[in-house]
Biopython code that builds the backbone (N, CA, C, O; Angstrom):
import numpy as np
from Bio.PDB.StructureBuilder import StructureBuilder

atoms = [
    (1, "UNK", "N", (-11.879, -17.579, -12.380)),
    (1, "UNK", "CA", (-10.875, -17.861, -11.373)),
    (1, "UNK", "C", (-11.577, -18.174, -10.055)),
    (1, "UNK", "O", (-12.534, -17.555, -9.589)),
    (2, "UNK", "N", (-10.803, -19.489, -9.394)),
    (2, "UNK", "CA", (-11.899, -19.697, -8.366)),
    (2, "UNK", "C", (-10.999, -19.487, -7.088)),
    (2, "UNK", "O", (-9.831, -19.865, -7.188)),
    (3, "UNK", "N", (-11.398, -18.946, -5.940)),
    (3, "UNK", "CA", (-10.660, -18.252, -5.028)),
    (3, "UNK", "C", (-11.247, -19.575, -3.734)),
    (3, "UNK", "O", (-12.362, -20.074, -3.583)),
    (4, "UNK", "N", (-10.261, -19.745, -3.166)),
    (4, "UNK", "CA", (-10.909, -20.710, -2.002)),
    (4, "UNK", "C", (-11.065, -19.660, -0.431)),
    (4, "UNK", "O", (-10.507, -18.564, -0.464)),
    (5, "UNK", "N", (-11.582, -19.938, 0.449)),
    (5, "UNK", "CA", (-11.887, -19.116, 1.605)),
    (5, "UNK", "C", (-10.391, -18.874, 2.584)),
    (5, "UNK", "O", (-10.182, -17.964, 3.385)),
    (6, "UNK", "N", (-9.229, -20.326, 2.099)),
    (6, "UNK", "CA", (-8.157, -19.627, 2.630)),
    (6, "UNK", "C", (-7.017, -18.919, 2.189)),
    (6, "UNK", "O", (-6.110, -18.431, 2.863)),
    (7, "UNK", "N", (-7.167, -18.928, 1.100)),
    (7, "UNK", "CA", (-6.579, -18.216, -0.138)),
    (7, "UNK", "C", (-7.057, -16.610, 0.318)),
    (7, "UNK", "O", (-6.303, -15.676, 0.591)),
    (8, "UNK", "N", (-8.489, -16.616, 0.305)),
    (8, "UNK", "CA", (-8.808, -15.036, 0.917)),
    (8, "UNK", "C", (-8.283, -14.696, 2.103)),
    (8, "UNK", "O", (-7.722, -13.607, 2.223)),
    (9, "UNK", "N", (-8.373, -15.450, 3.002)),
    (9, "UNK", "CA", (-7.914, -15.277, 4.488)),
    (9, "UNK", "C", (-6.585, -14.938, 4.329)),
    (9, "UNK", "O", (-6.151, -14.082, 5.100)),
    (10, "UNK", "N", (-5.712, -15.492, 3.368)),
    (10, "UNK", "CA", (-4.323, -15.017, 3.419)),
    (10, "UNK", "C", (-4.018, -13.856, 2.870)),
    (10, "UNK", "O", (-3.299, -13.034, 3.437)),
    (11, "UNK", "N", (-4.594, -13.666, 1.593)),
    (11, "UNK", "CA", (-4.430, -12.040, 1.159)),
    (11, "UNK", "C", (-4.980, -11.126, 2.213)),
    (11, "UNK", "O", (-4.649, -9.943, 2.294)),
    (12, "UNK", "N", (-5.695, -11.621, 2.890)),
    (12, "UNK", "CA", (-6.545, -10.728, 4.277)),
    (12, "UNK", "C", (-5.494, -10.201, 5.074)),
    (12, "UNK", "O", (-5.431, -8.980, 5.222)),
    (13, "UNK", "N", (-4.671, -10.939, 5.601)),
    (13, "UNK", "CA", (-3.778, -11.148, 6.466)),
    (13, "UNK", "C", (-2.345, -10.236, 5.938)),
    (13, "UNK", "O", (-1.590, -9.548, 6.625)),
    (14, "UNK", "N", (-2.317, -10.449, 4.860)),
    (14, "UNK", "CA", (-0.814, -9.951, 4.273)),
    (14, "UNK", "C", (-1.181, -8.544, 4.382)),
    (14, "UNK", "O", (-0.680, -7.660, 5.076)),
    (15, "UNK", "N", (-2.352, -8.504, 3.392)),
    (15, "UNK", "CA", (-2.889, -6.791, 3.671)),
    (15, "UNK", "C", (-2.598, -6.056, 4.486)),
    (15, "UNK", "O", (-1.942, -5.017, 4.417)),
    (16, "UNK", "N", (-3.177, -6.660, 5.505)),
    (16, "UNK", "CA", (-3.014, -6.013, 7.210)),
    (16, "UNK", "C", (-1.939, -5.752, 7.587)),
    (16, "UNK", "O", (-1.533, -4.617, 7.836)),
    (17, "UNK", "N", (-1.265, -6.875, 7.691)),
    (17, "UNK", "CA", (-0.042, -7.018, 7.979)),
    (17, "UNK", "C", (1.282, -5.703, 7.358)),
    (17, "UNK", "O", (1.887, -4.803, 7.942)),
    (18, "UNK", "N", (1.279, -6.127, 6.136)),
    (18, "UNK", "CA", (1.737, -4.859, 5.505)),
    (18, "UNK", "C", (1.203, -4.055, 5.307)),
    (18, "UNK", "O", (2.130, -3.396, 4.835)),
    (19, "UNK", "N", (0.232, -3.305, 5.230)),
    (19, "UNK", "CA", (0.019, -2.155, 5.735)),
    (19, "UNK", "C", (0.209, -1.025, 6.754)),
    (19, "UNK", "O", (0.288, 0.203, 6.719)),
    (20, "UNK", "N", (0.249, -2.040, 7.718)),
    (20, "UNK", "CA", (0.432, -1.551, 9.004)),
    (20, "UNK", "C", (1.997, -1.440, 9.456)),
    (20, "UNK", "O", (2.559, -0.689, 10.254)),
    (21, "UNK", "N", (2.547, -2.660, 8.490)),
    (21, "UNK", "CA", (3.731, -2.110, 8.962)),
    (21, "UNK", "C", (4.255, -0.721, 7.979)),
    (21, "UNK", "O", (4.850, 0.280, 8.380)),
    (22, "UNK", "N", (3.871, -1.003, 6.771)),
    (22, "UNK", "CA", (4.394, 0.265, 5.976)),
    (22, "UNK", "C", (3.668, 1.575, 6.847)),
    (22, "UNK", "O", (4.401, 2.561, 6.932)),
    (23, "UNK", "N", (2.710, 1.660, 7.310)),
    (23, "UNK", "CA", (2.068, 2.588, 8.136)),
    (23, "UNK", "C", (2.633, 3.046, 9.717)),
    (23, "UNK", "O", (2.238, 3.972, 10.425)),
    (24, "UNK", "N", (3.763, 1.974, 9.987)),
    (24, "UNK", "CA", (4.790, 2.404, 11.196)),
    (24, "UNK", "C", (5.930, 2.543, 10.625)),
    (24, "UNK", "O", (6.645, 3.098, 11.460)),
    (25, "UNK", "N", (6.586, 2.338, 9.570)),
    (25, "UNK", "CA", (7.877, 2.601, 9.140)),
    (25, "UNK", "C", (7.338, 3.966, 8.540)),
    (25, "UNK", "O", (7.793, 4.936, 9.147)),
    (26, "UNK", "N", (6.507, 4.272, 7.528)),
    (26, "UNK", "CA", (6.577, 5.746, 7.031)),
    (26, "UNK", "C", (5.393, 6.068, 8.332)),
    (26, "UNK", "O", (4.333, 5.490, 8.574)),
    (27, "UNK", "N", (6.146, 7.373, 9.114)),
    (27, "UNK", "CA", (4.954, 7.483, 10.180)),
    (27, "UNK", "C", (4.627, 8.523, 9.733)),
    (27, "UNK", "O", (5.180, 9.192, 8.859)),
    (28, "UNK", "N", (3.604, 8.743, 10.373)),
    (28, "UNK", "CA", (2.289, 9.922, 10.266)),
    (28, "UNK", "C", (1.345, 9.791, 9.250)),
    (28, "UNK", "O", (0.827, 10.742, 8.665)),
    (29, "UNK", "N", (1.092, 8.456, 9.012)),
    (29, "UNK", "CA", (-0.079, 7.981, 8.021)),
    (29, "UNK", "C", (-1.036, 7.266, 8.474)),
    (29, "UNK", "O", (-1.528, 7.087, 7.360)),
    (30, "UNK", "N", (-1.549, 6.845, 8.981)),
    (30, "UNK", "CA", (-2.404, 6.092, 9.616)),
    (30, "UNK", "C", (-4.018, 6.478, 9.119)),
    (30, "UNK", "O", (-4.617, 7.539, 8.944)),
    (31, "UNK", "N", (-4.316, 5.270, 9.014)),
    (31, "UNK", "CA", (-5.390, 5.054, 7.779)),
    (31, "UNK", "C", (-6.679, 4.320, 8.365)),
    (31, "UNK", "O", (-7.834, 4.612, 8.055)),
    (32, "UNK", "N", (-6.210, 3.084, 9.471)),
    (32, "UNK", "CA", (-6.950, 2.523, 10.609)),
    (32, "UNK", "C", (-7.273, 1.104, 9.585)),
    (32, "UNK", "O", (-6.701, 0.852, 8.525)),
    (33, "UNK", "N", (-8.000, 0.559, 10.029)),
    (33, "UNK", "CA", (-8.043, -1.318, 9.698)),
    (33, "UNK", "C", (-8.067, -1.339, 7.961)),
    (33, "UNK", "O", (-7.098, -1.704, 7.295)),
    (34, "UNK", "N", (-9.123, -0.961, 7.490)),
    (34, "UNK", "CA", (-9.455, -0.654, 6.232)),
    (34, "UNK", "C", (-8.364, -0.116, 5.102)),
    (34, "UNK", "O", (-7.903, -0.631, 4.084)),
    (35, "UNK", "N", (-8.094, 1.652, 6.014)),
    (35, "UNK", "CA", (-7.385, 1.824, 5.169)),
    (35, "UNK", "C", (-5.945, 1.092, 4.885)),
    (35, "UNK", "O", (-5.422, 1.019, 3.773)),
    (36, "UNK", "N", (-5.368, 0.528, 6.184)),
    (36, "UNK", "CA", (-4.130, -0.039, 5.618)),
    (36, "UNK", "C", (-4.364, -1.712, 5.208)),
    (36, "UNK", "O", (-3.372, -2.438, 5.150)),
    (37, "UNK", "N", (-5.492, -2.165, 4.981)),
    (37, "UNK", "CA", (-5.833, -3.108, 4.683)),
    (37, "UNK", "C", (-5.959, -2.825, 2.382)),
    (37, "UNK", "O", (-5.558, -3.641, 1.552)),
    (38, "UNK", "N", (-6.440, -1.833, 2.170)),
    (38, "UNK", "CA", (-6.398, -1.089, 0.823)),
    (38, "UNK", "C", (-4.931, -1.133, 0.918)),
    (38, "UNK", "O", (-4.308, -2.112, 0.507)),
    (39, "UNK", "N", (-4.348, -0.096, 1.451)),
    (39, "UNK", "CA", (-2.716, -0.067, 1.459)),
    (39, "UNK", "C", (-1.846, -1.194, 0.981)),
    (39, "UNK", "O", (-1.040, -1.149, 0.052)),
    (40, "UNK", "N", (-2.132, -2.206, 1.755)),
    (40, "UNK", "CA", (-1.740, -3.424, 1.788)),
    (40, "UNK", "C", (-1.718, -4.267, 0.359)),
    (40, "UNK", "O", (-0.777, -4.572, -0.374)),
    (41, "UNK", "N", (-2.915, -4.475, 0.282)),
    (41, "UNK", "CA", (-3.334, -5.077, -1.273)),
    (41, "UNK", "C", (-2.705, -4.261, -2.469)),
    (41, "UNK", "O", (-2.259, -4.718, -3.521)),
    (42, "UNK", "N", (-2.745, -3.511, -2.236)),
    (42, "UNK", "CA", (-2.663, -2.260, -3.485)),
    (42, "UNK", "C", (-0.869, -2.531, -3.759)),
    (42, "UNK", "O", (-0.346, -2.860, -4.824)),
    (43, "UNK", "N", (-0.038, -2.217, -2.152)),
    (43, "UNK", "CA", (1.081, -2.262, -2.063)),
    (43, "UNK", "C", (1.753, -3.746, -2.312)),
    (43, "UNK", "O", (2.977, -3.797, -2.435)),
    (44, "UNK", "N", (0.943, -5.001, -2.392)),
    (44, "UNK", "CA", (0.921, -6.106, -2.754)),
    (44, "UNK", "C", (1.283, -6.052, -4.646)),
    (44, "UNK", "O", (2.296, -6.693, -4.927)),
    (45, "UNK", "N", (0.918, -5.706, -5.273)),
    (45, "UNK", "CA", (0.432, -5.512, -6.728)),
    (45, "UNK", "C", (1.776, -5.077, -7.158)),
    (45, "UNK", "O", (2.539, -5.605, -7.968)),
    (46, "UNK", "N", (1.999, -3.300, -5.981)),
    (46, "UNK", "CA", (3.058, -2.461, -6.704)),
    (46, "UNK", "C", (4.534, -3.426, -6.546)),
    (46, "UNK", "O", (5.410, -3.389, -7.409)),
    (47, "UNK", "N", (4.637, -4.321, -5.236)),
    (47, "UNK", "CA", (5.552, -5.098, -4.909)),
    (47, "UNK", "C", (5.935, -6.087, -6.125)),
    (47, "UNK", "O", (6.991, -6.153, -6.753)),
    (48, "UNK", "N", (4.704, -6.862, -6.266)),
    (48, "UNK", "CA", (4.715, -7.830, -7.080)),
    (48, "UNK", "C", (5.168, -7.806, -8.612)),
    (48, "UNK", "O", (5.427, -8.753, -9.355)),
    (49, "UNK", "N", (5.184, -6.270, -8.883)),
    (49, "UNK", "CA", (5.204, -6.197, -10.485)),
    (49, "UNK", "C", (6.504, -5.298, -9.901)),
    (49, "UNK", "O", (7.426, -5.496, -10.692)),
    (50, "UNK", "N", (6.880, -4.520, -8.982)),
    (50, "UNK", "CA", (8.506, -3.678, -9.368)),
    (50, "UNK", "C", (9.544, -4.387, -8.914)),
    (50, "UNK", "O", (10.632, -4.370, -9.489)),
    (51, "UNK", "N", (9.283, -5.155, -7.716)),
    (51, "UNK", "CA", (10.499, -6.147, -7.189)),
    (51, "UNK", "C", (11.392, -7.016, -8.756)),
    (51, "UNK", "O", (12.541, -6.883, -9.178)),
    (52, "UNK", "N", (10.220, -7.881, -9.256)),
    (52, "UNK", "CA", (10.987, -8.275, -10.591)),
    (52, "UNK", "C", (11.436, -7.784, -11.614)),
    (52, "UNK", "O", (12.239, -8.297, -12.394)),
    (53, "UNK", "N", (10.928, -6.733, -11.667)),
    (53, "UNK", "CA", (11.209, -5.683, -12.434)),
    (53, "UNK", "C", (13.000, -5.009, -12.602)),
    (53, "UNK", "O", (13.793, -4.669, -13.480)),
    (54, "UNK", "N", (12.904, -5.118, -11.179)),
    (54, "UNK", "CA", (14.117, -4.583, -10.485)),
    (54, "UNK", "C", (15.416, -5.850, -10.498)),
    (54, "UNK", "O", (16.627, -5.680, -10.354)),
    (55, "UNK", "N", (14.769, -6.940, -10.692)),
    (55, "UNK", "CA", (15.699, -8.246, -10.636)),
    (55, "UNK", "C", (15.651, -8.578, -8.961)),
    (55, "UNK", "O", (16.677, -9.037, -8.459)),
    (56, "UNK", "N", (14.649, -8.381, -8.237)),
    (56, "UNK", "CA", (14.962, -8.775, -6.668)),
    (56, "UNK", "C", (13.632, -9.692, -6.611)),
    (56, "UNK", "O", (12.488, -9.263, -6.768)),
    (57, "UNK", "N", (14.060, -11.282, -6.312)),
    (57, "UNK", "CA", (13.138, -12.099, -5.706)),
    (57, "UNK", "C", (13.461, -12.575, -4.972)),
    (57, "UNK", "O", (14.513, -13.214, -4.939)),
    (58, "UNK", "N", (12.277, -12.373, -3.660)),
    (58, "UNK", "CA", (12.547, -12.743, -2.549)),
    (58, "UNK", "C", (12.082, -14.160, -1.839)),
    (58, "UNK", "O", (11.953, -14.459, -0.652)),
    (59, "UNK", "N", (11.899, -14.854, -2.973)),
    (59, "UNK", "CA", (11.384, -16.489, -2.581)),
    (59, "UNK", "C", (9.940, -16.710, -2.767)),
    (59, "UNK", "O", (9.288, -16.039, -3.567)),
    (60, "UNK", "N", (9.357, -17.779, -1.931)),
    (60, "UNK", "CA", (8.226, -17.529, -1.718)),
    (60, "UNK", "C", (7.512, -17.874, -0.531)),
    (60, "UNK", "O", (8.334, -18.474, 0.161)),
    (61, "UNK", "N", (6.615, -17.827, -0.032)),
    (61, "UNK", "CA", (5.818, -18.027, 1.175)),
    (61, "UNK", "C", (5.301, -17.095, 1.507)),
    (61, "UNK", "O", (4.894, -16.188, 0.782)),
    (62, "UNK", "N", (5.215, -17.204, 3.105)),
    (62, "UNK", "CA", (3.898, -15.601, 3.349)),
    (62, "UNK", "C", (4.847, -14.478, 3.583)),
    (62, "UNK", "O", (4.719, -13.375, 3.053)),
    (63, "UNK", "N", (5.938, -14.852, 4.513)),
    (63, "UNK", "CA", (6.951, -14.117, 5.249)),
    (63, "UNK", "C", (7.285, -13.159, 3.812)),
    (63, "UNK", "O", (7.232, -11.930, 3.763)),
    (64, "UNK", "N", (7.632, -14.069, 2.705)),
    (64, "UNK", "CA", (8.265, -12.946, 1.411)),
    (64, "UNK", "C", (6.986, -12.345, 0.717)),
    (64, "UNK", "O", (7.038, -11.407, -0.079)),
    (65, "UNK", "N", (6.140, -12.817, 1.003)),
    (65, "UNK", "CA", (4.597, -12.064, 0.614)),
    (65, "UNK", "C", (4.080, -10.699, 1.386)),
    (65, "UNK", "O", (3.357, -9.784, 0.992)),
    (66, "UNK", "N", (4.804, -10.954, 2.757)),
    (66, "UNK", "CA", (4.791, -9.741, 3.807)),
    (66, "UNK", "C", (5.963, -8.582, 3.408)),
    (66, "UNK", "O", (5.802, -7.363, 3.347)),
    (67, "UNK", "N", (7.092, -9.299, 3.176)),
    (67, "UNK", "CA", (7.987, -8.076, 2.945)),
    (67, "UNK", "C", (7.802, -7.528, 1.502)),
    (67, "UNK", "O", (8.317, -6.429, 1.298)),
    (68, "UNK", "N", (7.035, -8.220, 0.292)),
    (68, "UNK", "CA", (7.086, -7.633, -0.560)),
    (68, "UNK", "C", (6.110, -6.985, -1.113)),
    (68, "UNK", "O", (6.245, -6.161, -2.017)),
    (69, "UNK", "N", (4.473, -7.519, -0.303)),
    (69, "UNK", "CA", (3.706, -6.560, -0.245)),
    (69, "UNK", "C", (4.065, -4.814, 1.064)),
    (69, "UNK", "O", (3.315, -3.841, 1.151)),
    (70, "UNK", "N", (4.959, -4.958, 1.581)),
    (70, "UNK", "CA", (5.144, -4.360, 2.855)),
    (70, "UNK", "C", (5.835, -3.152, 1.717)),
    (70, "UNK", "O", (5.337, -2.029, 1.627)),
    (71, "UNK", "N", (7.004, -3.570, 0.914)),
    (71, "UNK", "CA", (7.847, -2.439, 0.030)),
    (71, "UNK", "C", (7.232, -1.562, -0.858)),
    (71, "UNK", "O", (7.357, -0.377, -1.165)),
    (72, "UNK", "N", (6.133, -3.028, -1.355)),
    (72, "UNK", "CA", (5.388, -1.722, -2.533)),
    (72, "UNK", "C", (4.767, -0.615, -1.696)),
    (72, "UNK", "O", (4.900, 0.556, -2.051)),
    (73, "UNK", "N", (3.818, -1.073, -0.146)),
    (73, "UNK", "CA", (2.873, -0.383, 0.581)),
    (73, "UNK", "C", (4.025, 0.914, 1.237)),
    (73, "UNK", "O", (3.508, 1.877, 1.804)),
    (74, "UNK", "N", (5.098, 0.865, 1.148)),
    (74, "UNK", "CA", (5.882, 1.738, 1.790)),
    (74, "UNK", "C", (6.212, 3.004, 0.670)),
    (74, "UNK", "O", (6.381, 4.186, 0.968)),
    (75, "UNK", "N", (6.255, 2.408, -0.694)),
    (75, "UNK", "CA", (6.706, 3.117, -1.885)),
    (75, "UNK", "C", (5.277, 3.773, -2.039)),
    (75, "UNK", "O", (5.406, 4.950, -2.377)),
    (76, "UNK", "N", (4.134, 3.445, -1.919)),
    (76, "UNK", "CA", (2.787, 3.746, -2.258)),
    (76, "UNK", "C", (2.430, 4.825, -1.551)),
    (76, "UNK", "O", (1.736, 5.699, -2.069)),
    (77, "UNK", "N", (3.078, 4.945, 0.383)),
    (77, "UNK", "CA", (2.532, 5.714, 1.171)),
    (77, "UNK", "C", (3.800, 6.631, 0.934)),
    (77, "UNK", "O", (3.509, 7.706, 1.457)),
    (78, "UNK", "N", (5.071, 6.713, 0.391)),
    (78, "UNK", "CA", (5.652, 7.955, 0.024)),
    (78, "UNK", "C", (5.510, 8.562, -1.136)),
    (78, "UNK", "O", (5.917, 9.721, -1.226)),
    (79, "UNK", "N", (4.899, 7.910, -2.287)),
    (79, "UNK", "CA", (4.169, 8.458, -3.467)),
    (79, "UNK", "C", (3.251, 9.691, -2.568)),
    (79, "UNK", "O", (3.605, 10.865, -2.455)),
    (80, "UNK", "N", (1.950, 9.056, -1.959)),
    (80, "UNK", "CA", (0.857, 9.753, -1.685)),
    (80, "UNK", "C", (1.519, 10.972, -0.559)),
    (80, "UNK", "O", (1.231, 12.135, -0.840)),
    (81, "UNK", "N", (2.292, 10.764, 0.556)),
    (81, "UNK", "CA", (2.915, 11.925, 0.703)),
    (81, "UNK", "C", (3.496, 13.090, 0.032)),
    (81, "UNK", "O", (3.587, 14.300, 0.238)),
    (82, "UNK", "N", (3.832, 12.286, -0.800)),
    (82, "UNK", "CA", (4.992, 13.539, -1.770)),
    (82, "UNK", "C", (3.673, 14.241, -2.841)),
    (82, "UNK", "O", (3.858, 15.412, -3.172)),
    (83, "UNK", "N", (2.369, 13.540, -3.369)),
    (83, "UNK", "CA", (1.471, 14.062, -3.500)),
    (83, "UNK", "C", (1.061, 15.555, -2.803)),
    (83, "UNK", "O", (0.847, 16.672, -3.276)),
    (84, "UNK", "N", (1.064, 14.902, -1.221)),
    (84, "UNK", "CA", (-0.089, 15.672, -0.057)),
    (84, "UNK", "C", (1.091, 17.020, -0.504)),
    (84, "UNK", "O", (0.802, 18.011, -1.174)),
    (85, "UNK", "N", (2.150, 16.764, -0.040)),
    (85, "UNK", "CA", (3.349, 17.917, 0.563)),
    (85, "UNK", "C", (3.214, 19.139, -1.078)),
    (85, "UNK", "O", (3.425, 20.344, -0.945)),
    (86, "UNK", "N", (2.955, 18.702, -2.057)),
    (86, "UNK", "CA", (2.978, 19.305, -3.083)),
    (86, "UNK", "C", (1.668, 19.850, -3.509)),
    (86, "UNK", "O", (1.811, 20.517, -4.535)),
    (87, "UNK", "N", (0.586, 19.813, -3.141)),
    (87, "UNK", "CA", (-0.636, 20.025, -3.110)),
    (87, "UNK", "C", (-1.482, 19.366, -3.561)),
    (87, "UNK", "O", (-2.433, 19.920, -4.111)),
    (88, "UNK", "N", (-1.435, 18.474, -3.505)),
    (88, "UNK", "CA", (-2.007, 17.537, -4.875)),
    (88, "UNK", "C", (-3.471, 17.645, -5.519)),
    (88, "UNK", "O", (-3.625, 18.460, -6.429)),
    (89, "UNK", "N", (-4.482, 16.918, -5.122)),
    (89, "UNK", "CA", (-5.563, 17.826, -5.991)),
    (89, "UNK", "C", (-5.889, 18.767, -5.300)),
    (89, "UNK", "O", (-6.002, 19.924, -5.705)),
    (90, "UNK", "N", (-6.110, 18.311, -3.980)),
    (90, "UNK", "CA", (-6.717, 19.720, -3.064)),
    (90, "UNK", "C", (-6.230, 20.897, -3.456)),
    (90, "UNK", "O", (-7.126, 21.737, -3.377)),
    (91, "UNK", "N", (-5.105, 21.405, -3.890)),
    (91, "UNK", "CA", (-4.494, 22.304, -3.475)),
    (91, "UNK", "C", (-4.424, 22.706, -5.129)),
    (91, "UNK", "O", (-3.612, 23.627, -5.214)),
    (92, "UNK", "N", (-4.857, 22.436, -6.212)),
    (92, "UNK", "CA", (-4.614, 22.599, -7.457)),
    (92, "UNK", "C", (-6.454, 23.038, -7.766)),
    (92, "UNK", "O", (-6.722, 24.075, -8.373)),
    (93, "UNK", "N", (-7.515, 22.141, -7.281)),
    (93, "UNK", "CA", (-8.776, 22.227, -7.502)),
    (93, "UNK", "C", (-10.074, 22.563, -6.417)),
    (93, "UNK", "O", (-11.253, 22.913, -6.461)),
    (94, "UNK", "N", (-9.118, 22.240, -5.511)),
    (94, "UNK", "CA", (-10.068, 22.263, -3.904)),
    (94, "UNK", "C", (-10.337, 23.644, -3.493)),
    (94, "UNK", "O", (-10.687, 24.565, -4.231)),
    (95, "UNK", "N", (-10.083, 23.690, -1.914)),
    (95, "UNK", "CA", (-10.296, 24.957, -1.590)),
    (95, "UNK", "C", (-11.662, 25.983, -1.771)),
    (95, "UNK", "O", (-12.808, 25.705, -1.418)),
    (96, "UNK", "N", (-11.322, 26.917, -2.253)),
    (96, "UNK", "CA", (-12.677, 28.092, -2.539)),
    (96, "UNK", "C", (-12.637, 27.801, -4.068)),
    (96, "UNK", "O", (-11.874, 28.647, -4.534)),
    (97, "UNK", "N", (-13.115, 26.976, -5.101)),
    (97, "UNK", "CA", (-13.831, 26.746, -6.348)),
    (97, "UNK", "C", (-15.072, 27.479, -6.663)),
    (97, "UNK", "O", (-15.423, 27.878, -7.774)),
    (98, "UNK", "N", (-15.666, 27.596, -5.584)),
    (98, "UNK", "CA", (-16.812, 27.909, -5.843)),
    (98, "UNK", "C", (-16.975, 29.408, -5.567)),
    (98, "UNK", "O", (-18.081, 29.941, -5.647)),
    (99, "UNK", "N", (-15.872, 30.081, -5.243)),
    (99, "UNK", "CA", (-15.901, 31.817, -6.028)),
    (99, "UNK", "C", (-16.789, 32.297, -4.380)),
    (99, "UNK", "O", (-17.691, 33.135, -4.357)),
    (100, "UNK", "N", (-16.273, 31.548, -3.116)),
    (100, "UNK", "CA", (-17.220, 32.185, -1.907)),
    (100, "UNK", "C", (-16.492, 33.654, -1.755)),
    (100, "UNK", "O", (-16.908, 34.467, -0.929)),
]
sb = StructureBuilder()
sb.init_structure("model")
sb.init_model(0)
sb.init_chain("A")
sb.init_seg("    ")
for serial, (resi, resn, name, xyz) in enumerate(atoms, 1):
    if name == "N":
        sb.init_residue(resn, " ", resi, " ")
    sb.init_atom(name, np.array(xyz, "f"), 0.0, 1.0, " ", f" {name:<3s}", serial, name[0])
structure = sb.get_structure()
């Protein structure tokens, strides 16, 4: 598969983009360039495969590339909350393991 340099620049962009916004709509997550740039992509994927899933398409271009990477990245950062709030590994394996 051959990827052209603005093809990258745009997944670059959406990333960000949604990330950051899923990172101001669910607040108290903040992850900084990177992490909501991961966010982004990741939340790109979950968008891309549950939106149709669901029967909801939202067209195409960047704008519906933003809101639908933006939904998965919003569903992704209340997954990983509902993780944190429940203990998730930390709190199952972390901590004192090592018998201090």
């Amino acid at each position: 598969m051959h990827m052209s340099g603005e093809s990258l620049l745009v997944i670059l962009v959406v990333g960000i983009v949604a990330g950051w916004l899923a990172g101001q709509i669910v607040s108290g997550t903040g992850f900084g360039i990177f992490g909501d740039l991961i966010i982004g992509i990741v939340g790109a994927f979950i968008g891309s495969w549950l939106l149709p899933q669901l029967g909801i398409h939202l067209g195409t271009g960047i704008a519906s590339a933003i809101v639908n990477a933006t939904l998965g990245a919003i569903l992704l950062l209340l997954i990983m909350r509902l993780l944190r709030l429940q203990g998730g590994w930390r709190g199952r394996w972390g901590g004192n393991w090592r018998g201090r």
